[in-house]
matplotlib code that plots the C-alpha trace (Angstrom):
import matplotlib.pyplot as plt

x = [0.0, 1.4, -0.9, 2.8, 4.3, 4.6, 3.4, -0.1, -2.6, -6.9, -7.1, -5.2, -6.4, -10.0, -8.8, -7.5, -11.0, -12.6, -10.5, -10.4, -14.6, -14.9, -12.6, -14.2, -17.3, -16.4, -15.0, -17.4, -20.7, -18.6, -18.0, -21.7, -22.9, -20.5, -21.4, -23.0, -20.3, -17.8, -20.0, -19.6, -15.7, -16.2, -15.7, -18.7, -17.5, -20.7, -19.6, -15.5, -17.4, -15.5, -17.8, -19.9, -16.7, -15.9, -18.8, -18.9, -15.5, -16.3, -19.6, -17.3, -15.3, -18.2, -17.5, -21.7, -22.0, -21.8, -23.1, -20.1, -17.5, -15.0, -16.1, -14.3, -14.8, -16.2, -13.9, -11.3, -12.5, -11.4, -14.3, -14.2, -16.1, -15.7, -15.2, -11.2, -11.1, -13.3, -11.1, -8.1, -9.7, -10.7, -7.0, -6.0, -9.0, -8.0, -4.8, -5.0, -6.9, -3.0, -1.2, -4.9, -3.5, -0.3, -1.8, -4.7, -2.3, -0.4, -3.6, -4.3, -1.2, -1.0, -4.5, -6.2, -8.7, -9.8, -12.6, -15.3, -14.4, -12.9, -10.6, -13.0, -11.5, -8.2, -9.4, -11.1, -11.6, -9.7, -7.9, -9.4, -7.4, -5.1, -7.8, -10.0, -6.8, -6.4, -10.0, -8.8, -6.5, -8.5, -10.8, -8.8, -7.3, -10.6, -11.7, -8.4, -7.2, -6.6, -3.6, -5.6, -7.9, -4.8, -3.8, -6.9, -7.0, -3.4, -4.1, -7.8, -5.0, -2.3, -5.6, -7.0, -3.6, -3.2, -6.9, -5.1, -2.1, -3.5, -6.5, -3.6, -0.9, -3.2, -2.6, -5.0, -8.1, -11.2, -11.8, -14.5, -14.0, -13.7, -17.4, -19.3, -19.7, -21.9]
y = [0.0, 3.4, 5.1, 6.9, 7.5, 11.2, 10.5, 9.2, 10.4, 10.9, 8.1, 5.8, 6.9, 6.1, 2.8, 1.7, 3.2, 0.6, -2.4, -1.3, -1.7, -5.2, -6.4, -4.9, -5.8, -9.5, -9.4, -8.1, -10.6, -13.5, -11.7, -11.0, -14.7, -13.8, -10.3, -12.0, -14.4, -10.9, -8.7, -11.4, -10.9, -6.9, -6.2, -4.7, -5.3, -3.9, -0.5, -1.2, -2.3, -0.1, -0.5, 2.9, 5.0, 3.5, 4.0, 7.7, 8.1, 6.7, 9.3, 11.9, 11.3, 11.3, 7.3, 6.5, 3.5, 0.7, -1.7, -1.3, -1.8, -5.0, -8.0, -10.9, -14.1, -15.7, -18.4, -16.2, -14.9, -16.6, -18.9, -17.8, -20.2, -19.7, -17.3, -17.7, -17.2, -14.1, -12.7, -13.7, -11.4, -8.8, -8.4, -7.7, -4.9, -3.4, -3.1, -1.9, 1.0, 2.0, 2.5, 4.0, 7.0, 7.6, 7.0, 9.9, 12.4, 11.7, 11.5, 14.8, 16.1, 15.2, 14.8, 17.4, 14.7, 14.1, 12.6, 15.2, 14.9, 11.1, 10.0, 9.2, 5.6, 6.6, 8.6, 5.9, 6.4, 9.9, 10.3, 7.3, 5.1, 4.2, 3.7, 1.2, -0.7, -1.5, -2.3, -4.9, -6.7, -7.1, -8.7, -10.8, -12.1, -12.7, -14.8, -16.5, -17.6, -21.1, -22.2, -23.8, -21.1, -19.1, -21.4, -21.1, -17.1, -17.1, -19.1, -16.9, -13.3, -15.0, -16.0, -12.6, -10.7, -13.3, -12.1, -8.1, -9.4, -10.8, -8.3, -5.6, -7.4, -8.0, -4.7, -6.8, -6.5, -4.9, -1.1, 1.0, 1.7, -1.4, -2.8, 0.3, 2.5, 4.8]
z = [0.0, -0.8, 2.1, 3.5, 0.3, -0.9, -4.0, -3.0, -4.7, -4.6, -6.6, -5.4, -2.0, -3.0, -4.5, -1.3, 0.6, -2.1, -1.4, 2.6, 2.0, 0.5, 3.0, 6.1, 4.5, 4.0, 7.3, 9.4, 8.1, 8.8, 12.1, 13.2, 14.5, 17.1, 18.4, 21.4, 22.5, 21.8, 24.1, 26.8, 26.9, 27.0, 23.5, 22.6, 18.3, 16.9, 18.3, 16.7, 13.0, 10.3, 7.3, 8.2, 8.3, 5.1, 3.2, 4.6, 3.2, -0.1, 0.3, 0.9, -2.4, -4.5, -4.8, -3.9, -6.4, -3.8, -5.7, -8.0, -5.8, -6.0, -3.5, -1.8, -2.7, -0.3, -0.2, 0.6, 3.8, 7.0, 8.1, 11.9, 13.3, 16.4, 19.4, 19.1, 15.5, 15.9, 18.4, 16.0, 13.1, 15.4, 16.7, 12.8, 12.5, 15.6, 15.4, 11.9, 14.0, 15.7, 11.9, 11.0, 13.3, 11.2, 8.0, 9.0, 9.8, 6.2, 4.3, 6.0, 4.8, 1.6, 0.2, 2.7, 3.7, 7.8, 9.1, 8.2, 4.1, 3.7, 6.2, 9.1, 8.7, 9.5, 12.2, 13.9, 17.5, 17.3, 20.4, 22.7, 20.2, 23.2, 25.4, 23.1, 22.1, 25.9, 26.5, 23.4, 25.4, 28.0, 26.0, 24.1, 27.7, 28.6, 25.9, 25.3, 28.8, 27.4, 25.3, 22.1, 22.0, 21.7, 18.9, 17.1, 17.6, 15.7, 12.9, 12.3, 12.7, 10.4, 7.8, 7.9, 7.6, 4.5, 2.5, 3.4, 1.7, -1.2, -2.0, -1.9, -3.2, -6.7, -9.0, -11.1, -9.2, -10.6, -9.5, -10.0, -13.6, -14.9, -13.2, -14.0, -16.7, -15.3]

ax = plt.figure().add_subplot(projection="3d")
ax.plot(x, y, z, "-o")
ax.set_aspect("equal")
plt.show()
């Protein structure tokens, strides 16, 4: 991802927004069967979901043809059966929420964009980023005190860091443009 570089631009910004969306997306409905079993660890996920701050951003750069944005395939997603996994997936999303910071302050910079005209992803929490990240932990204690659920949490984080490598390390995949010829 070029999200630091000097040379990033508004559209490759908004491609990354795009590709940020299918994955959060994707990511998200596999994690929803488990917003009850995530609320009894103290994690309260369905106030942490990231999709609404990316569709605002997309909003925000005149991107409002949902329907025409790339997708995962669904067998790409982790499967996240269970209350481990989830918590293994949910460690990626939140702590993609700690380089979120730095990358907001540079898209600030160099596109001009915050979280009132498309950054609000990047801007997350805003400053109780420290304070929701240790709420995290505690969580994640909480619902991984045992050594294979620990296990199982891993392997979900190292599968979900794997679909982020391989829907951004594909120049190939569709954008916008090429599924929508409005």
């Amino acid at each position: 991802m070029e999200l630091t570089s000097p040379a990033l631009s508004r559209t490759t910004y908004l491609e990354t927004v795009r590709r940020f969306f299918a994955i959060y997306s994707a990511l998200e409905e596999r994690l929803e069967p488990h917003l009850p079993a995530l609320d009894r660890v103290g994690l309260e996920w369905a106030a942490r979901r990231k999709t609404a701050w990316l569709r605002r951003d997309l909003q925000a750069l005149g991107d409002v043809h949902e329907e025409c944005l790339s997708t995962v395939a669904p067998e790409r997603v982790p499967r996240l059966e269970t209350l481990p996994a989830a918590l293994g997936c949910c460690y990626v999303l939140e702590g993609a929420t700690l380089g979120g910071q730095v990358i907001g302050r540079h898209v600030r910079q160099q596109l001009a964009l915050g979280p009132e005209n498309g950054a609000s992803f990047f801007a997350s929490y805003g400053a109780l980023v420290p304070q929701k990240w240790q709420a995290f932990c505690v969580s994640l204690e909480r619902g991984l005190s045992e050594s294979p659920a620990r296990a199982e949490a891993i392997a979900a984080a190292e599968a979900t860091f794997g679909l982020f490598l391989e829907q951004f390390g594909d120049a190939s995949l569709p954008t916008r443009e090429a599924q929508c010829h409005d």
